[in-house]
N, C-alpha and C positions, 0 to 999 in steps of 0.2 A: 678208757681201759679200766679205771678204778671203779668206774659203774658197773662193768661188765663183771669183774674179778666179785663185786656186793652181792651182787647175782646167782654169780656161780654157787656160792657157799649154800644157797636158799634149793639146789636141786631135789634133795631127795624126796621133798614135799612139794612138787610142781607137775608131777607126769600123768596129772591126771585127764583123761579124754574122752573123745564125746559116747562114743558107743563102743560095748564089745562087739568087734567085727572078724573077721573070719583074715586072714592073712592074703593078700592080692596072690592071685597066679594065673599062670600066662603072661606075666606083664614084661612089658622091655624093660624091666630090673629083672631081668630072667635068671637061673642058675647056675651055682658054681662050684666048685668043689668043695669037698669034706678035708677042712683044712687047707683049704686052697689045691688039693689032689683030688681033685671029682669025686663022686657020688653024692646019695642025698642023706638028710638027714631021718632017723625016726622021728616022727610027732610025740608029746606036743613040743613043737618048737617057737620062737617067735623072733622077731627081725630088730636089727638095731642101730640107729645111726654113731658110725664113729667120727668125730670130726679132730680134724689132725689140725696142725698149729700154722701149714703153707701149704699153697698148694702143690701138688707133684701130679703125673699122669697116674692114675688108678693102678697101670702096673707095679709102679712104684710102691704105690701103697698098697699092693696085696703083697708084693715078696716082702716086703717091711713087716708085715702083721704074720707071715708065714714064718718068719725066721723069728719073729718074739712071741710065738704061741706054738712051737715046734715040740713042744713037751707031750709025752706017751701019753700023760694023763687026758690031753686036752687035745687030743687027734684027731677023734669020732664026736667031738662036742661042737662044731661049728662048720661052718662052711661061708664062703668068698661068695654075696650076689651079685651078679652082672647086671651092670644098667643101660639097658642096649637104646639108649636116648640119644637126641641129638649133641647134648653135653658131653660124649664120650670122646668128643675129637678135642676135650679142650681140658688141660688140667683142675681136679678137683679139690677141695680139701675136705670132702669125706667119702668113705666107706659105708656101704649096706652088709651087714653081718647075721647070716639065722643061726639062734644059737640054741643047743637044747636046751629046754627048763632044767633038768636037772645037773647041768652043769652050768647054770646061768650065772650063780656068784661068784662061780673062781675065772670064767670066762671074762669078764665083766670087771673082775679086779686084777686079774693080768693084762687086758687090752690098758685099762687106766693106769698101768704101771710103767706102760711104755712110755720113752721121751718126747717122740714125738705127735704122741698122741694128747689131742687137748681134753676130750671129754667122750661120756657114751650116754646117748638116750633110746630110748624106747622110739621105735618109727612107727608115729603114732597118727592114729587115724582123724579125719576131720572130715567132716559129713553138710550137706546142704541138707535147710528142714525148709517143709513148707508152713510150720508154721501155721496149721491149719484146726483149729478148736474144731474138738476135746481132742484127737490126736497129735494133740503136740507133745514129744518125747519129753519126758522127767530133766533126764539130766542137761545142762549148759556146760560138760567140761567139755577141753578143745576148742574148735573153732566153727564157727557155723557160719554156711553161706547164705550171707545176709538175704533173705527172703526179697520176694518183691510178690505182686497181688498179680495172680495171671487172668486176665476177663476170659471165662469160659476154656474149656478142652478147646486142643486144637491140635495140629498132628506132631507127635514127635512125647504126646502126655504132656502136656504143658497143665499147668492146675490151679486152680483157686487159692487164695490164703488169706486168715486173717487181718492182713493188714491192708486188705483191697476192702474200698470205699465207694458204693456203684451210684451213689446219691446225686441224680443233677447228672449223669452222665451224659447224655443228649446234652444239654448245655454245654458242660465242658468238653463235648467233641466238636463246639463249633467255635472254640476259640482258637487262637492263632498257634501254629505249632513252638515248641517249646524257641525253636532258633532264634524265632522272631522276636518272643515275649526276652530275648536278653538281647534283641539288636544286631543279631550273625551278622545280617544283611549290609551294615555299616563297613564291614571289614569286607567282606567278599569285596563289596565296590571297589576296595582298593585294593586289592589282587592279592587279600590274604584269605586262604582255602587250608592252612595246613600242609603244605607241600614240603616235603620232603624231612618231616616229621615222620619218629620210626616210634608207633605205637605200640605198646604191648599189652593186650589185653586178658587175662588168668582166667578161664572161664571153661565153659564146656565146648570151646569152639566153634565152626562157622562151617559151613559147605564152600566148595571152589568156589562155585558157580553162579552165587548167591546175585541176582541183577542188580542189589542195593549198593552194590560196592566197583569201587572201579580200581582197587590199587589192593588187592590181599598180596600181600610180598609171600609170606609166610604162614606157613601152617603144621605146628608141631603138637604131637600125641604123649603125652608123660602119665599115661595112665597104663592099668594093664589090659584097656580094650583094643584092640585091632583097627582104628577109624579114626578119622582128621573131625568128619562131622559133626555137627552140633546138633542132636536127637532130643536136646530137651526145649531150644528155644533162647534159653537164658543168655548165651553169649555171643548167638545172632542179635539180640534187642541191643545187648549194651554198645556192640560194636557200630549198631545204626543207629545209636544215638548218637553217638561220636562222629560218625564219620559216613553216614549214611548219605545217597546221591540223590533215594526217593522224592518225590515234588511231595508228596502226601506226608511224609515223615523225615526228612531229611535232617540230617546228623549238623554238627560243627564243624568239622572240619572236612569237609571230602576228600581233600585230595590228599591229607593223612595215609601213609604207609602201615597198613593193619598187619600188625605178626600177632596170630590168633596159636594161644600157649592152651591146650586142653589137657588142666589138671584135674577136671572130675570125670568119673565116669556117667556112664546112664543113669548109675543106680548111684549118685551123687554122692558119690566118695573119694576119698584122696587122702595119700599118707605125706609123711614131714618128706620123705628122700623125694617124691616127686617133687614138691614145692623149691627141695632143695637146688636138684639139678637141673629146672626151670628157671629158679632164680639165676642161679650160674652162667647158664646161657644167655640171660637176656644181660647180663652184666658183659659177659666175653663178645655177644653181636651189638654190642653200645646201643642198646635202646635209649629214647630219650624221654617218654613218659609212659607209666603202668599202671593200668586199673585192675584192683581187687573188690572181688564181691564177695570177700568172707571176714567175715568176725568173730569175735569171743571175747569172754571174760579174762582170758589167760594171757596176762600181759608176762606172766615171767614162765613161757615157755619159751626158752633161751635159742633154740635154734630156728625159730621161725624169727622171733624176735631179732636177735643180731643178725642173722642175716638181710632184713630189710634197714638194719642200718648201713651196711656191706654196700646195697643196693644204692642207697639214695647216697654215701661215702663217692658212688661211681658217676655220680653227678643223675642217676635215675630220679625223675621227679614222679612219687607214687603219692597218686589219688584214691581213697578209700570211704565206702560207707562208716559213719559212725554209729548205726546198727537200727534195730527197728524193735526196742526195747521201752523206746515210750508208752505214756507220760510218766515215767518210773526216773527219776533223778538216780543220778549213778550207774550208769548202766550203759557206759559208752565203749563201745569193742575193739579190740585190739585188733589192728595194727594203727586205726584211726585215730588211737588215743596218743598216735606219739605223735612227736613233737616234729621229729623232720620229717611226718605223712602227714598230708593234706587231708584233714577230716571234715568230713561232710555232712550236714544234716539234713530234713527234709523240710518246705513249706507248703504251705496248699493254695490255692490261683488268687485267695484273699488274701497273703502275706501274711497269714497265721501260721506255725509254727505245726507242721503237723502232728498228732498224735502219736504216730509212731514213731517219730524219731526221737531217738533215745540223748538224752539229759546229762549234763556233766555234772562236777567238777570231774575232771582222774581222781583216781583214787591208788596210785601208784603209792603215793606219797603219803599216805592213811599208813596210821593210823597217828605216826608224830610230827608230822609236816602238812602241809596245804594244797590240794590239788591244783591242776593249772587251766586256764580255759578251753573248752571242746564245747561242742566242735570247731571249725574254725571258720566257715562259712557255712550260709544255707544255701539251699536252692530247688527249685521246682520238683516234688515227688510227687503228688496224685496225679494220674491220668494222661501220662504223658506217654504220647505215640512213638512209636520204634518199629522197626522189620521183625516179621514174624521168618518162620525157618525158611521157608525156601521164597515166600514173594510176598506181599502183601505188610499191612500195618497193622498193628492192633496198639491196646496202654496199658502199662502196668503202670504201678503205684509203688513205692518203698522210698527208703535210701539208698537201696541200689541201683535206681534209677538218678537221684539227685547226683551219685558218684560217677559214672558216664556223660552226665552234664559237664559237671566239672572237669572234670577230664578231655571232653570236646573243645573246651574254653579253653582248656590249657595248650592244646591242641596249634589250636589258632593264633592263642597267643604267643606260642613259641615261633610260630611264620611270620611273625613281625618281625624280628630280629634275622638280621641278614645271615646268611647262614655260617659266613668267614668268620664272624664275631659271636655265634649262638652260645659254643661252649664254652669262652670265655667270660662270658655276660651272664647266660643261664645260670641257676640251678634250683635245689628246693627251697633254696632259701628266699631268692631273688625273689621267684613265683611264687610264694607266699608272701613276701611281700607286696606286691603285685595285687592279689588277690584279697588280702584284709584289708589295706590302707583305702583298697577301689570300692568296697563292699560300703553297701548303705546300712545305716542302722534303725533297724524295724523299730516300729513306736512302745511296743508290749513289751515284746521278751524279753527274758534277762539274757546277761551276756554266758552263763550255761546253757541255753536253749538256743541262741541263734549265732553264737561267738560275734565274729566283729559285725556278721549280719546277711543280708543278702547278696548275694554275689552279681557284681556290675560289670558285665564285658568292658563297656566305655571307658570307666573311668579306669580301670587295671589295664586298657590300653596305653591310656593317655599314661600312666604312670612308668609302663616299660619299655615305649618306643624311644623316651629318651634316658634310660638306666642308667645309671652307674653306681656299679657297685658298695654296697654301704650296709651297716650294720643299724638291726632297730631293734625295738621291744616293741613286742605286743600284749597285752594293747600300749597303743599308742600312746594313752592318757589315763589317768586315774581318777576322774571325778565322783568323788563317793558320797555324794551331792545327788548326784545324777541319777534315779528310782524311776524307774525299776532296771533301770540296765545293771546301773551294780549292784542289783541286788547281791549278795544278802548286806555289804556292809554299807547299802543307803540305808539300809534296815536300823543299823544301833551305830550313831555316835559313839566315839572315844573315851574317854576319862584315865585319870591319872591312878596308877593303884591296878590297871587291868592287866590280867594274863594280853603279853602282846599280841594285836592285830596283824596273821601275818597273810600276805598278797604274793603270790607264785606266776612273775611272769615270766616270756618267754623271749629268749635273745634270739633274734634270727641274724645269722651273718651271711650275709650277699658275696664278703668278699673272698670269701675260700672257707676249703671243706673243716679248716682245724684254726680254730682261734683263741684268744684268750684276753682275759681281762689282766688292762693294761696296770693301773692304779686302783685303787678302795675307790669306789662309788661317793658320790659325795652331794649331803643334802642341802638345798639351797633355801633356805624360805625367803617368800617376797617379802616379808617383815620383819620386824623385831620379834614379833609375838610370837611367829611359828619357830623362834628357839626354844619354847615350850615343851616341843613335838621331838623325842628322840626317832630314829630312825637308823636300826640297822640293818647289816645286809650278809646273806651267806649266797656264793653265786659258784657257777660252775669253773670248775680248776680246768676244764680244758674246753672248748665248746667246739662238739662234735658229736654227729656230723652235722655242720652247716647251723646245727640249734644247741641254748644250752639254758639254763634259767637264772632270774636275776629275784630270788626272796627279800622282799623287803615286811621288816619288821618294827612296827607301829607301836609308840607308846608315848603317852604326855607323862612329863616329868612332876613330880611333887609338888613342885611352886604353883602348876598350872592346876589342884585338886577343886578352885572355884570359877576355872574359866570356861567362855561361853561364848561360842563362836567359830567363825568361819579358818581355818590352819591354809596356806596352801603356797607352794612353793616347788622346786624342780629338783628332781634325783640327776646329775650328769653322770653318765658310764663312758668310758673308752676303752673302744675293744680293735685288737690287733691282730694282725693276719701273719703270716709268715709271705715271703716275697712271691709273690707269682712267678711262671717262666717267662725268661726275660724280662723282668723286673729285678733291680739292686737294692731297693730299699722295701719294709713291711709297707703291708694297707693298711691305714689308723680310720676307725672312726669315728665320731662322738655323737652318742644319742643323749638326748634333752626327754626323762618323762615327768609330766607333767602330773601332781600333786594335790589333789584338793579335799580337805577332811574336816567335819564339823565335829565339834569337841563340848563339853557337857562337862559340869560338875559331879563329881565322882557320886553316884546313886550313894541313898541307904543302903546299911548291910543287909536288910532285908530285902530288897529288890532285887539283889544279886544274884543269879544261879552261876555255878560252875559245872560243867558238861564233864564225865568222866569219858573223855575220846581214848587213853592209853591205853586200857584193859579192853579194847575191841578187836577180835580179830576175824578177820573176813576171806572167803576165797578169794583167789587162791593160793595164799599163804600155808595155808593147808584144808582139809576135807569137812568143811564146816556147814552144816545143812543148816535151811532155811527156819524163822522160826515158826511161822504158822504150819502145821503140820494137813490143814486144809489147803494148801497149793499142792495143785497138782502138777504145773507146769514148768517148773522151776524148782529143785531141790537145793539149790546152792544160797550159800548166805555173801551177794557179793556186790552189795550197792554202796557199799562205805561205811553203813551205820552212822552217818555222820550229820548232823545238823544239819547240815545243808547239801547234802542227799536226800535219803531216805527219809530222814527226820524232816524238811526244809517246811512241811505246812504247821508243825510242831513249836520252831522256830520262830515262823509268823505268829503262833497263836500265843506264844511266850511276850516277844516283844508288845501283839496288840493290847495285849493285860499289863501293860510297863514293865516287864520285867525285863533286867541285865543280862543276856549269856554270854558266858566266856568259856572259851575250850580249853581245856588241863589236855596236854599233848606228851606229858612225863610223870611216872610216878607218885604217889598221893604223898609223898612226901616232901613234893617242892611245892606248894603253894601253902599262903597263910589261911589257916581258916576263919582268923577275925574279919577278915574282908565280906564273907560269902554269907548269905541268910541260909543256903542248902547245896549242898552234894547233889546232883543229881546223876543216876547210874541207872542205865536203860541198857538193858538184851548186851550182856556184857560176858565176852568168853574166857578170856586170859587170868591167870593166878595173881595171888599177892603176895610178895613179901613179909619176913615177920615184921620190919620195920616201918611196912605200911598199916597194917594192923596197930601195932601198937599205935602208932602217930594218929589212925582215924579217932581209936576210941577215946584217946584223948584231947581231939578236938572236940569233937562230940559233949564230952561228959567237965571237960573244964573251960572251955571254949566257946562252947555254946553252939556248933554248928549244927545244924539240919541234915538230913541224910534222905534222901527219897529214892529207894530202890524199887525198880522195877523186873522182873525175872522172866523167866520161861521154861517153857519144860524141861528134863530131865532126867530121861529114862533110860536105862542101861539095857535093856530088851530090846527097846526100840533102835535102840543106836546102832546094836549088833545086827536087826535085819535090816537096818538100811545098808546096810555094808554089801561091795558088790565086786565082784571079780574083773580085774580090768587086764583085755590079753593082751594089753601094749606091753605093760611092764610085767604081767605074769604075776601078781600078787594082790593083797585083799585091801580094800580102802576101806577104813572105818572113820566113820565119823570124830573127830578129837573131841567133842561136845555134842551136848545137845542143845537149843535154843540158844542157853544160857548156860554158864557153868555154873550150875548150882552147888557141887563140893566148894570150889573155892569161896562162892558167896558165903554159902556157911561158916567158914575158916572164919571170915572176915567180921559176921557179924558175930560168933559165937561170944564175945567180950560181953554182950549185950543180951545172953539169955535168945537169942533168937534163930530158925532154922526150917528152910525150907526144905518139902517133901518131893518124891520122887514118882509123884501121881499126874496124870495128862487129862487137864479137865477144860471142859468146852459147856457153853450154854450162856443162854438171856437171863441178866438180871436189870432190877430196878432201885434205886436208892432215889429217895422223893421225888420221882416221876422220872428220874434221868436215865433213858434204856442205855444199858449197856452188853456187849458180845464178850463174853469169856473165850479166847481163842489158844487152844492150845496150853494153857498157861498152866501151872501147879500149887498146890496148897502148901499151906505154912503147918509143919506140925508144932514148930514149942515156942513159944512168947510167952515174954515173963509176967508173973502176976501183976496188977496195976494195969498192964495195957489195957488196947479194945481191940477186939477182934471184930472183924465184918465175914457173917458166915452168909451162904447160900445155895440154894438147891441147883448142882450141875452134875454133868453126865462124867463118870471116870469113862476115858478112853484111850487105857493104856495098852488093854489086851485088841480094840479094834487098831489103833496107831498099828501095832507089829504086824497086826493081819494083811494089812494093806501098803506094808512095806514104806512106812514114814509118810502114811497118809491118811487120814481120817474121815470118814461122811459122815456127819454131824445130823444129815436129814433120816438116813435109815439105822441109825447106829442104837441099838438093842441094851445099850446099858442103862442100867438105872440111876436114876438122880438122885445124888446123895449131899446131904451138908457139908458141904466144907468151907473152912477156912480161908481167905486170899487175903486178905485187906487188913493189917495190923498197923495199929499208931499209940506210940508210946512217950513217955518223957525220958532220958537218961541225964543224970545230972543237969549241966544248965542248958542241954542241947537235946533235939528230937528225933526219930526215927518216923518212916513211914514205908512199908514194906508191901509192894502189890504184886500178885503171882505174874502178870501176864503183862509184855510191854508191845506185842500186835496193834491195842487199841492208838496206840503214839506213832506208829508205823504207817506214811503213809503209800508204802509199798503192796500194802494189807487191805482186800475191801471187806474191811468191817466196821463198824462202827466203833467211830474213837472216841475215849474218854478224856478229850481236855478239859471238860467240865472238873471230871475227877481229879485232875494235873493240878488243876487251879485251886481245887477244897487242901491237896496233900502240903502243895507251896504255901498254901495262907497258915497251915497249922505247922510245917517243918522250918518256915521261914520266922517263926515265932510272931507274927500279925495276929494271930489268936490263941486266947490264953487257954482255950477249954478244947482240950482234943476229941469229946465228942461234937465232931461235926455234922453226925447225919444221925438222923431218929428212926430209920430203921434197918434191922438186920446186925445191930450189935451187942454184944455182951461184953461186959470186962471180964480180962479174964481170972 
């Protein structure tokens, strides 16, 4: 609840979505009266979800909203929608509202004035893309239905996308169908089919009649078309993946009970009230597991979001794509990214980790905490055969194919359990256990790329034919020894002195839906020695639903500033259930994770970087556009910004050069600057304090610390036309920044005589033979005398940026190349500055060519390793 309540407060900055779309009509949310007394409203109007605090019958909840918005003023301002779904026979807890724009904020602040009303959102649209270069749409807000690769047209407009990979097809259509390649066949023998499993699959639905299926129970419409059918393809395939009876393509589970939920339309759309009272339904007819083919960045879109907590609270175990946003770290899609959903990755028939499956860590927990692992298994996505619309096989490629795997598996493995004991025994938690502990771990990827690993039918049998209930962590173990699985912290040894190393794992409790930790977690080392190794813990106050997290925070104490060597020893948790029915006493359990960290004498100050992670802020937190203003396909700034995101080949290229990184996760005023050779501040949005200002410049200048900033554009024209009318909420999103906030950078360094411009410059340059890409980036206008400046002929393109609406062609763009400034390196008292307009090249979300060459010249001079700041002979002037 206290999660939920952190949440709430973050709304006004969260409603942002995918496309502006046109308001559904005709749909079974059909209409209702003007103030609840008929009629309709004038245009422009737009639709609202109210969600109440319990649920009642919908009549309930219109005379409620009738007698507390009964006021003269607010009579012809709204009207009561009808949601004429299957849901309407079952009590809701919310209301569909069209309310006119011009009475929308007193509408809006009366409905949230009532008691029993908990919130009001915008009923907001989420769309399937295919995904398909160069038409692939701008924006990521909302939720997108995770693509899959369709091979060729075929009837119903099924279509191509780029994440379909047609190389070696012939080959891969003569290996063995996906069921096999995880052993189905093992379990059928022993008369486990899925039987009497109530699936529910969220898609574009299925035809009656369909010969690949022998068990469709159900077949409900929550959109505004007229039809049960499935006209695109998309949720015929997932559904015969699962549970298909084809000899040619045959599913997991067959004898799986299909209730086929069509929340998109043809034209692949869906608003939050369908999903709503979809969800609803599948909760009131006890489904027992659910696959979703949609995703997004928008982890704190609150009504989608708690509601699939609602869902899997009901013992629903939902299986989801973790997105098709690879090889881009950070970039895993929500609902996959949570904790009690089963997130999915892809692999390709080599056990390689496929390219589009999109990269963890979360980044929930960004910008002052530590993301948790995603996905949580891999499993088979190229080429993998399924039912097309009405007969026949073909393959698609994605993670929304890996997602119907898994969900087959789960299928099957829920018919192993007798059915008198299922809901007792079951739940998301159990099955994810089940599923990581059984999971093999690939020899490459790290545990962001393949979480516990590939997914093994056998062995997550063998684990829950004879279950019982019990609580774990995952991962299971912490060997930071172990490279490249943990990566990044096989990557840098420990030492005493460091900002804490902290690990974000995940508690799954088997034993019921609401738990809690019993005692303070408590560190065991196997030796003497590892009493070296502090270790604390911040964990969840209530663990729900079924999941909650156990943060462990890493640091060697003082005495250990020359030791060398192996740390390793057991964290013990005990976590406790409240009594099941018919049970008199709680379920206790006790998990053992296991510990193992190599430890270093604490570097030179100069080896040291410290990472400014506080000042980052990222969507969508709020309307933060991307920094290269050359992406065309993504406008949003929302991979983490974080060393081991976005930055993570940056990170490599830091440690392979010996350097120290440590992440600053709090304000510039908690950490020592004796410790650190440099600041480093890359593509940084957020403001500063006056009393971080003062504290830098006087690290800086008495301290001796290094400062190596790197910026991005900043254009107040440009910002304005990227700004775009959104008719969920009926109001204007502007961009809070540009690239970088360069007023605040300015604020920051002005102590120092220094100050970037509000110019958008792009172009190839060279410093002794080393190319480098100017992307996006902006010039330095005033640095103090004594510096050096690095000047260079590039293209201003701040008037094409606006023309093209926060985008720029760099190949046809018509300006001319002019000198400027980017590259400044100074001395300030006993500590340095190095100031670069553009931090793309660091970015490896960015294909352009990166300057860690450059990283490495700015550390050697900011790090104070070299005494003479001109480093490079040509292109500078003192200035």
């Amino acid at each position: 609840m206290e999660k939920r309540l952190a949440y709430a407060a973050l709304l006004p900055v969260l409603l942002l979505t995918l496309r502006i779309l046109p308001l559904p009509s005709g749909s079974p949310n059909g209409s209702g009266g003007v103030g609840g007394e008929g009629g309709t409203l004038a245009p422009p109007a737009s639709r609202y979800v109210v969600r109440f605090l319990e649920y009642r019958r919908a009549e309930e909840h219109r005379e409620y909203l009738d007698g507390g918005l009964r006021g003269a003023a607010l009579a012809a301002s709204w009207r009561w929608v009808e949601r004429r779904n299957p849901a309407a026979a079952f009590p809701t807890d919310f209301a569909v509202l069209e309310i006119r724009d011009a009475y929308r904020e007193a509408v809006v602040a009366a409905v949230r004035a009532l008691g029993r009303v908990r919130d009001v959102h915008a009923d907001a649209t989420y769309s399937r893309s295919v995904l398909s270069a160069p038409d692939r749409p701008p924006p990521r807000r909302g939720k997108l239905f995770t693509a899959m690769s369709f091979e060729g047209g075929e009837e119903g407009g099924e279509m191509a996308n780029s994440s379909s990979v047609t190389w070696g097809r012939r080959l891969l259509l003569q290996r063995s169908q996906v069921t096999s390649l995880f052993g189905a066949e093992r379990l059928w023998g022993r008369g486990f089919t899925g039987k009497n499993v109530k699936m529910a699959i969220f898609d574009t639905g299925i035809r009656a009649d369909h010969p690949h299926f022998r068990n469709i129970k159900e077949r409900t419409n929550w959109t505004n078309e007229d039809t049960l059918n499935d006209n695109l393809g998309h949720g015929t395939f997932v559904a015969g993946v699962i549970a298909g009876q084809d000899a040619e393509c045959p599913g997991f589970a067959p004898d799986t009970e299909i209730y086929a939920f069509r929340v998109f339309t043809d034209a692949q759309i869906s608003y939050t009230s369908w999903f709503l009272d979809a969800f609803n339904y599948a909760i009131a007819t006890g489904m027992d597991v659910l696959n979703l083919s949609i995703g997004g960045p928008d982890y704190l879109d609150l009504p989608f979001v708690e509601k699939v907590w609602e869902l899997t609270a009901n013992n629903i175990i939902m299986v989801s794509a973790i997105g098709n946003d690879g090889p881009l770290y950070g970039t895993l899609n929500n609902p996959a990214d949570q904790s009690d959903v089963i997130g999915v990755g892809g692999i390709d028939y080599n056990n390689h980790i496929a390219s589009f499956s999109s990269r963890g860590m979360t980044t929930w927990e960004l910008p002052h905490g530590y993301g948790r692992v995603k996905p949580d298994v891999v499993a088979y996505s190229r080429d993998i055969i399924g039912s097309k619309i009405s007969t026949g096989c073909k393959t698609l490629s994605g993670t929304s194919v890996a997602s119907p795997v898994v969900a087959g598996v789960v299928c099957l493995l829920f018919s192993v359990i007798s059915e008198d004991k299922r809901k007792s025994i079951l739940n998301p938690a159990a099955m994810k256990q089940a599923l990581v502990e059984g999971a093999s771990k690939l020899p490459g990827p790290n545990m962001y790329e393949q979480g516990a690993g590939k997914l093994d039918l056998w062995q997550s049998y063998e684990i829950l034919k004879n279950y019982q209930p019990r609580a774990s962590i995952f991962p299971t173990m912490l060997d930071f020894t172990d490279c490249p699985y943990f990566w990044p912290f096989c990557r840098q040894p420990i030492y005493a002195g460091a900002m804490p190393v902290i690990f974000n794992a995940t508690i799954l409790n088997g034993m019921g839906v609401i738990g809690y930790v019993k005692d303070q977690p408590l560190w065991q080392p196997s030796e003497d020695i590892g009493n070296l190794l502090s270790v604390h813990f911040t964990y969840s106050d209530v663990i729900w639903p079924w999941t909650g997290y156990l943060a462990l925070y890493l640091q060697v104490k003082d005495e250990g500033s020359q030791f060398s060597g192996i740390i390793s020893g057991n964290v013990t948790l005990t976590i406790y259930t409240p009594a099941a029915h018919g049970e008199s006493s709680p379920r206790i359990s006790t998990c053992v994770l296991y510990l193992k960290i190599k430890v270093v004498p604490t570097p030179v100050r100069s080896k040291r970087i410290l990472w400014d992670q506080y000042h980052n802020i990222k969507y969508p937190s709020g309307y933060v556009p991307r920094d290269s203003l050359n992406v065309h396909n993504d406008i949003l700034d929302w991979h983490g910004d974080h060393l081991h995101t976005n930055f993570h080949i940056l990170f490599n290229m830091l440690r392979d050069a010996g350097y120290y990184i440590e992440t600053l996760g709090s304000p510039l005023t908690c950490f020592d600057a004796s410790n650190y050779g440099t600041l480093l501040m890359v593509d940084l949005e957020d403001e500063y304090f006056d009393e971080e200002i003062q504290k830098l410049r006087n690290d800086v200048i008495h301290k001796g610390l290094g400062i190596a900033v790197f910026a991005e554009w900043y254009h107040v024209d440009t910002m304005i036309k990227m700004t775009f009318f959104d008719e969920n909420t009926r109001s204007w999103w502007t961009p809070i920044t540009g690239g970088a906030n360069i007023p605040a950078l300015n604020e920051l360094l002005a102590p120092f005589g220094i100050a970037l411009g509000d110019k958008i410059l792009t172009g190839d340059f060279s410093i002794n033979g080393e190319q480098t890409h100017y992307a996006s980036g902006t010039d330095i206008v005033q640095f103090p005398a004594g510096g050096f400046l690095h000047s260079f002929q590039l293209q201003e393109n701040s008037k094409s940026a606006q023309d093209h609406i926060g985008t720029i062609d760099t190949e046809n763009s018509q300006e001319k190349s002019k000198l400027s400034s980017i590259l400044g390196m100074m001395e300030a008292g006993e500590g340095r500055i190095a100031v670069y307009g553009d931090s793309n090249c660091l970015d490896s979300s960015h294909m352009v060519t990166n300057c860690y060459w450059l990283l490495r010249k700015i550390l050697e001079f900011t790090g104070n390793r070299v005494k003479d700041p001109v480093l490079f002979s040509e292109s500078l002037a003192r200035n």
